[in-house]
N, CA, C and O of each residue as an XYZ file, in Angstrom:
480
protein
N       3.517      6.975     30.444
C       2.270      6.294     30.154
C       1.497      7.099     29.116
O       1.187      8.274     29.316
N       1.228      6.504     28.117
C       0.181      7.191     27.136
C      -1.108      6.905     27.110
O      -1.673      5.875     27.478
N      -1.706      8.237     26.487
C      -3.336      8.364     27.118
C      -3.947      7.197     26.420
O      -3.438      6.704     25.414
N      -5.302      6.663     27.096
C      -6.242      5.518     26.665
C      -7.457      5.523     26.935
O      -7.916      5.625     28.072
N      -7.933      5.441     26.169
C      -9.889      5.525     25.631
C     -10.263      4.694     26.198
O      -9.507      3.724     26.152
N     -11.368      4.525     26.927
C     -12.113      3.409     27.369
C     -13.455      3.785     26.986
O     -13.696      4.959     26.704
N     -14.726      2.518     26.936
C     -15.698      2.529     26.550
C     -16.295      2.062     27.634
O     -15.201      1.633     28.000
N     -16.939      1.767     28.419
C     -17.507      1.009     29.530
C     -17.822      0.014     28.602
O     -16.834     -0.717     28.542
N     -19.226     -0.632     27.388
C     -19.540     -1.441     26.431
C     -18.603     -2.545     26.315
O     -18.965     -3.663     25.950
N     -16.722     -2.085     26.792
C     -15.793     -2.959     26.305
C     -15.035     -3.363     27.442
O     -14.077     -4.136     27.443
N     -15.653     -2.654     28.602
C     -14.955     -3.051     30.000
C     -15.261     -4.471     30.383
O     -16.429     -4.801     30.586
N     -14.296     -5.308     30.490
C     -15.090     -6.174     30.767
C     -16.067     -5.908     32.751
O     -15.728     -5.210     33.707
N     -17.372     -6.930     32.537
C     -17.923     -6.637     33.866
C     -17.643     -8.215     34.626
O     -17.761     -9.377     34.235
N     -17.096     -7.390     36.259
C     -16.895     -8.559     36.856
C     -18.092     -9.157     37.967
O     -18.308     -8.338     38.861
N     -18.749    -10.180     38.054
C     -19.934    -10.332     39.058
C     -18.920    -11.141     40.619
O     -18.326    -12.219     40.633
N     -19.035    -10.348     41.490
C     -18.581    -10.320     42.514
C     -19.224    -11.035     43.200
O     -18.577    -11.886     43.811
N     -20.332    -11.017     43.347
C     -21.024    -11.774     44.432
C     -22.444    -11.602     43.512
O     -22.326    -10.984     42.455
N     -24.001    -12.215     43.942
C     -24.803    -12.152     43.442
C     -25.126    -10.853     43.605
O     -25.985    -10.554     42.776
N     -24.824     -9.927     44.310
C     -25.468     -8.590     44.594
C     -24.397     -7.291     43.857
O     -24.568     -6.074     43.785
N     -23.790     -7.765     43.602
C     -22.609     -6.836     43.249
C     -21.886     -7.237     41.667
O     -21.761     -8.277     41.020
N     -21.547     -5.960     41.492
C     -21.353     -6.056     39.730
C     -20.355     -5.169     39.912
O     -20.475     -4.381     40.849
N     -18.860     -5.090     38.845
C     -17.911     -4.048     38.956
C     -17.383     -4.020     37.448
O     -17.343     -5.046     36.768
N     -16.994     -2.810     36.993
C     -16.274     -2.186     35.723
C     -15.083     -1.592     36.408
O     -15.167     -1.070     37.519
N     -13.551     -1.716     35.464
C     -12.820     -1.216     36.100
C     -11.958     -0.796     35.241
O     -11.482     -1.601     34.441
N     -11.540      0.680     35.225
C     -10.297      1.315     34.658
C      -9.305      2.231     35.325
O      -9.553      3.317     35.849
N      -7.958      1.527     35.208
C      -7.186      2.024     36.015
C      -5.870      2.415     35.318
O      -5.228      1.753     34.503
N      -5.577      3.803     35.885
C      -4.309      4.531     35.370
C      -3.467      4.110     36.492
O      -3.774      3.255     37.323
N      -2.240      4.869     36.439
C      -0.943      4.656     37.294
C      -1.242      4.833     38.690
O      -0.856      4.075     39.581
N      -2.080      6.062     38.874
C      -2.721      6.818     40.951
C      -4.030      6.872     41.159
O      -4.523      7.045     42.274
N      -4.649      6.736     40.150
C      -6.101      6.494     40.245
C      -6.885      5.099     39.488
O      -6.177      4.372     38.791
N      -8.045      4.842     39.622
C      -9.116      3.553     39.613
C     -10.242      4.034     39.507
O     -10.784      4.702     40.388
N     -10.765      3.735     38.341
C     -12.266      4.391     38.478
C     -13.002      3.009     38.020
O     -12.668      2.329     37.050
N     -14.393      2.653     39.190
C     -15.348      1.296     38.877
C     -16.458      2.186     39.114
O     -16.822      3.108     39.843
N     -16.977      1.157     37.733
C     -18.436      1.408     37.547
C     -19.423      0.058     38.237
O     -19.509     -1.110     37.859
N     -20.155      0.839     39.492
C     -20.513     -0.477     40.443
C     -22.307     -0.561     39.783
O     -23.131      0.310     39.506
N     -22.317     -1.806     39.743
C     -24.104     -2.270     39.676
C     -24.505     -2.982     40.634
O     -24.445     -4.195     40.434
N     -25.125     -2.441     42.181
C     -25.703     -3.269     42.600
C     -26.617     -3.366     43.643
O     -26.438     -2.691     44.657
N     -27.441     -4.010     43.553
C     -28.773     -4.622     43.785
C     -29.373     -4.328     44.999
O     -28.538     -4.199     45.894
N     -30.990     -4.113     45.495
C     -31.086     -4.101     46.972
C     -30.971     -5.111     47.558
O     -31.064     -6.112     46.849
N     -30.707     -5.357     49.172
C     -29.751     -6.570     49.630
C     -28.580     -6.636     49.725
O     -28.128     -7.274     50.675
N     -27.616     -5.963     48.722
C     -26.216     -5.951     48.845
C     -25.925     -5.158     50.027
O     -26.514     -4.092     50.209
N     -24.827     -5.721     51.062
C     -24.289     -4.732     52.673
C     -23.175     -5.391     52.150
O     -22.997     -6.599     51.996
N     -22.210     -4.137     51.813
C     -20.538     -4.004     51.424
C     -19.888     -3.897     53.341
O     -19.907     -2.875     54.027
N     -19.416     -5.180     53.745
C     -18.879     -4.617     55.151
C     -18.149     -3.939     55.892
O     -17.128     -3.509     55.355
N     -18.357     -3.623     57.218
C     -17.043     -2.435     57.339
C     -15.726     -2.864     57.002
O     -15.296     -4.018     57.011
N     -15.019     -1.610     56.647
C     -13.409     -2.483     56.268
C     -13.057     -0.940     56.229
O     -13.758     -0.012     56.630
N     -11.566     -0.880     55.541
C     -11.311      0.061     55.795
C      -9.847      0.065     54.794
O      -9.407     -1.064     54.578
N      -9.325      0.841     54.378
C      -8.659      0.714     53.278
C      -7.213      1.979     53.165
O      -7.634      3.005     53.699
N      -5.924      2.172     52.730
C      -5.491      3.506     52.627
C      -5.891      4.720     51.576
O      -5.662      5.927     51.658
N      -6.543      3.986     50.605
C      -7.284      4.428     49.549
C      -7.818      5.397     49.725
O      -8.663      5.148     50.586
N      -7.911      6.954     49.302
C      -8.726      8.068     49.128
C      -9.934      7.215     48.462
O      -9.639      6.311     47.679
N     -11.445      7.522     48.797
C     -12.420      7.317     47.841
C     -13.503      8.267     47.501
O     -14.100      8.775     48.450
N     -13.799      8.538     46.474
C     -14.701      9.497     45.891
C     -16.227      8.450     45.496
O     -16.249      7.889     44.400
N     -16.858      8.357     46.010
C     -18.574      7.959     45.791
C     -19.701      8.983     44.783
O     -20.027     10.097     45.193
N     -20.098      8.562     43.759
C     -20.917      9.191     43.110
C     -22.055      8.701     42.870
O     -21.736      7.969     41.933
N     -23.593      8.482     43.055
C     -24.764      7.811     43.023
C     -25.234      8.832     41.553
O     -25.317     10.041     41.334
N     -25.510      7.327     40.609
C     -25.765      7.842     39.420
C     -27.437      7.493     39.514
O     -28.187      8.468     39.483
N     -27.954      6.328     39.610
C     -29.525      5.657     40.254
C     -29.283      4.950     41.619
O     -28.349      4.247     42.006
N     -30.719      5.472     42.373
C     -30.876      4.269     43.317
C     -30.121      5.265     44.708
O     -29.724      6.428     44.629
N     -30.108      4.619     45.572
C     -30.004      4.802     47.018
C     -29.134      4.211     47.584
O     -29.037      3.036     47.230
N     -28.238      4.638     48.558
C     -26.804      4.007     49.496
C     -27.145      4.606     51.133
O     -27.749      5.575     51.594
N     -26.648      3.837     51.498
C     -26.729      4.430     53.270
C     -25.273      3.669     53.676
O     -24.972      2.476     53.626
N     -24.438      4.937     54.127
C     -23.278      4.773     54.651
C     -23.367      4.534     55.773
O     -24.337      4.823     56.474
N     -22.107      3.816     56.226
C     -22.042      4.358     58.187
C     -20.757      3.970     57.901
O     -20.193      3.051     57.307
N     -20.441      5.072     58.581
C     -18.847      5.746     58.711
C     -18.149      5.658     60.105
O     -18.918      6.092     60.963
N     -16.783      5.188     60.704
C     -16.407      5.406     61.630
C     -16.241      4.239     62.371
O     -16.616      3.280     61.695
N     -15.887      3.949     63.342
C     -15.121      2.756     63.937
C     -16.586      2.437     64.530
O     -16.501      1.375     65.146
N     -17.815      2.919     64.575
C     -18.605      2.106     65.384
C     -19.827      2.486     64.373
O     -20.974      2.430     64.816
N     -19.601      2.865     63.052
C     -20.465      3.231     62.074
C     -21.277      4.401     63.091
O     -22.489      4.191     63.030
N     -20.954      5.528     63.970
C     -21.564      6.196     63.907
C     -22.318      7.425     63.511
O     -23.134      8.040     64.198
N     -21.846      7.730     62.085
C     -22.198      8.759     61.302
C     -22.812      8.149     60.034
O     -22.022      8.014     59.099
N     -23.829      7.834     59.874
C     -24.592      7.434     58.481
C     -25.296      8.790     57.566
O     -25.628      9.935     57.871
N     -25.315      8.052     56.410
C     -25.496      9.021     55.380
C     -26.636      7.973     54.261
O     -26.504      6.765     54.070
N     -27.380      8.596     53.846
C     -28.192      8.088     52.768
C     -27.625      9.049     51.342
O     -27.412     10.261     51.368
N     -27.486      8.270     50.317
C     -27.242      9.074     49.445
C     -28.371      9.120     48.007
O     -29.021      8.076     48.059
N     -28.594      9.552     47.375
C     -29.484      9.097     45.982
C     -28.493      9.941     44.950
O     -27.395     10.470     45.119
N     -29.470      9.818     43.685
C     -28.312     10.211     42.666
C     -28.248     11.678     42.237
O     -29.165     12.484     42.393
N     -27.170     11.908     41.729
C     -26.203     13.632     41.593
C     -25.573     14.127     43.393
O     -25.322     15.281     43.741
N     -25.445     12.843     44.291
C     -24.627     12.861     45.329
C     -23.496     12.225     45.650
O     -23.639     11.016     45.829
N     -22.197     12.743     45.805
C     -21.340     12.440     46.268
C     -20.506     12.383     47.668
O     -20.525     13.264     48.528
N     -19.771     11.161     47.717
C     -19.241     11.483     49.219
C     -18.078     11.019     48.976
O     -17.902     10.062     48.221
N     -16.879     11.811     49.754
C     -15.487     11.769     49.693
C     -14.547     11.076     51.623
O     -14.157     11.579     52.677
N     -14.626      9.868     51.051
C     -14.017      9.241     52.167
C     -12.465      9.132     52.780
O     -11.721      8.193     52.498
N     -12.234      9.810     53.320
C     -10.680      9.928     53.206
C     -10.139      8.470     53.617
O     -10.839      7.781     54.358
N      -8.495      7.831     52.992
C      -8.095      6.753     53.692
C      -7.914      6.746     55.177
O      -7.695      7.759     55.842
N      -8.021      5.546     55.642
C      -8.063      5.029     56.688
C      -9.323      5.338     57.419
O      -9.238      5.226     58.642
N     -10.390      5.679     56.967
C     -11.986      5.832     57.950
C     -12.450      4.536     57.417
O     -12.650      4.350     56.217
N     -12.625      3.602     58.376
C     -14.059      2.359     58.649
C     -15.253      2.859     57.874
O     -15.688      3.980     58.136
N     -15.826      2.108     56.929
C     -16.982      2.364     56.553
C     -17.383      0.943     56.182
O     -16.646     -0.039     56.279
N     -19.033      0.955     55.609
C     -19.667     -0.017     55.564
C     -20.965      0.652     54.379
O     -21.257      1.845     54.304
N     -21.431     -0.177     53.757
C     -22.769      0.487     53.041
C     -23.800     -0.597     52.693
O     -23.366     -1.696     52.347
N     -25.367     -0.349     52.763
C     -25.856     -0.786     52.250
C     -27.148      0.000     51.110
O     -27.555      1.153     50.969
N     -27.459     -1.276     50.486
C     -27.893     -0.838     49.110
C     -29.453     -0.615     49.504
O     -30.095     -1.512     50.049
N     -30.121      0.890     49.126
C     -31.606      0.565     49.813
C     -32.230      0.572     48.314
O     -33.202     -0.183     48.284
N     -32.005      1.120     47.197
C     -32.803      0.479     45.978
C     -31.543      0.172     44.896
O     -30.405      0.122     45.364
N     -31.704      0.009     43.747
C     -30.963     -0.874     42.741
C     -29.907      0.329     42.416
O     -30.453      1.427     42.529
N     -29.169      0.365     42.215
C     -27.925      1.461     42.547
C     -26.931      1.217     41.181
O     -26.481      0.120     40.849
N     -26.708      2.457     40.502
C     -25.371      2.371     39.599
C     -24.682      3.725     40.480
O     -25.323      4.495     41.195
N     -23.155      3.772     40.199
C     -22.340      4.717     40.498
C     -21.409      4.318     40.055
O     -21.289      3.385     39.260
N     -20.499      5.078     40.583
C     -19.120      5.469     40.004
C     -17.983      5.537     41.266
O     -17.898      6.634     41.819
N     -17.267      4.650     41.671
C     -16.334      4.926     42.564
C     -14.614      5.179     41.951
O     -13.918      4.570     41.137
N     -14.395      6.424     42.837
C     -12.634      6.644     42.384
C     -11.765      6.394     43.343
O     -12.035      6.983     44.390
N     -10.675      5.634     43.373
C      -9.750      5.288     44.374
C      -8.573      5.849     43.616
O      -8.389      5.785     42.400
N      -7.595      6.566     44.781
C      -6.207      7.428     44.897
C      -5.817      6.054     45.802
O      -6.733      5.377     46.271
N      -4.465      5.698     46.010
C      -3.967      5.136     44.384
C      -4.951      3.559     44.242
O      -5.718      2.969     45.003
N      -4.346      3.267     42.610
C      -5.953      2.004     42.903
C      -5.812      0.962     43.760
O      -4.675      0.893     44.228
N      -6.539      0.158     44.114
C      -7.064     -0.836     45.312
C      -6.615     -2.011     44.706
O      -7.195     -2.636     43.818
N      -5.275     -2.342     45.371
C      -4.412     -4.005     44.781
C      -5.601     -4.877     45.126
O      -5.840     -5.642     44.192
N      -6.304     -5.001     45.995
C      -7.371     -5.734     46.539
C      -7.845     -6.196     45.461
O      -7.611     -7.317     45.009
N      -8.587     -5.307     44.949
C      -9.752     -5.279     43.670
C      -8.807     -5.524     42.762
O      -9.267     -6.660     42.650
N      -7.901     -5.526     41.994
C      -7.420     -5.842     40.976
C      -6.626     -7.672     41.091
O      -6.396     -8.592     40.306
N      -6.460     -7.411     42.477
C      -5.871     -9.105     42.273
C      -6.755    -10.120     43.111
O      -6.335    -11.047     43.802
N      -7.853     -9.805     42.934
C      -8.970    -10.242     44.065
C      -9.242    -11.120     44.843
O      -9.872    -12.174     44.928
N      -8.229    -10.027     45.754
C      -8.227    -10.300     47.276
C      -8.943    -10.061     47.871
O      -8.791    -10.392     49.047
N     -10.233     -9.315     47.478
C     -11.055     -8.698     48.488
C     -12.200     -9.682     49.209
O     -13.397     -9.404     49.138
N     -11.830    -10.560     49.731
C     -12.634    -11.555     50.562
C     -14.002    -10.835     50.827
O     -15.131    -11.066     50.393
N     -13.495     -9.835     51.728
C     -14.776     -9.295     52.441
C     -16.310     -9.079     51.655
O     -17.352     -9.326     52.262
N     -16.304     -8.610     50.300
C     -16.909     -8.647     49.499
C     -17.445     -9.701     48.430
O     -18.244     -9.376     47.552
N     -16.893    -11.105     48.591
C     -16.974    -12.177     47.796
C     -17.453    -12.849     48.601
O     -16.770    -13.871     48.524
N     -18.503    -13.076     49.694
C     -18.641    -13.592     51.074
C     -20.258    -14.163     50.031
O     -21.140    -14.829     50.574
């Protein structure tokens, strides 16, 4: 595979639902989306094999982690959280939110969009 430039400007953006916005570039083991979205947006629990890396660039997230969401986390921006595959999580949006999510390897879900749970 040979190396490739991306611009976000040229990514195309996909609108998922009214609350949710996604950019997406993906190599061979990794996926990196650039998420936009809104207060109101609750991403539901689900759960995935996917390593994920969370980065809050603006705005506010509150996790809950775990089969009964009992470990929550608020995040704001220059914070990251590293979700290992197979942990239940869930998030919602408490102000207008950009970040950056990385998935090991990328999420067939999101690329052939299957992801129901999120298109609700």
């Amino acid at each position: 595979m040979d190396p490739k430039n991306y611009r976000w400007d040229d990514v195309p953006k996909e609108q998922v639902n009214e609350f949710f916005a996604r950019q997406l570039v993906t190599g061979k083991d990794v996926m990196v989306a650039r998420l936009e979205l809104k207060v109101g947006c609750v991403v539901p629990r689900h759960e995935h094999h996917n390593e994920q890396v969370s980065l809050v660039t603006t705005g506010r997230i509150r996790f809950r982690l775990g089969a009964d969401g009992e470990r929550e986390l608020t995040l704001g921006p220059g914070e990251v959280l590293v979700i290992p595959g197979g942990v239940p999580h869930e998030a919602e949006i408490l102000e207008d939110f950009t970040g950056i999510d990385i998935f090991s390897p990328p999420r067939e879900d999101w690329l052939s969009g299957s992801d129901a749970y999120l298109r609700r």
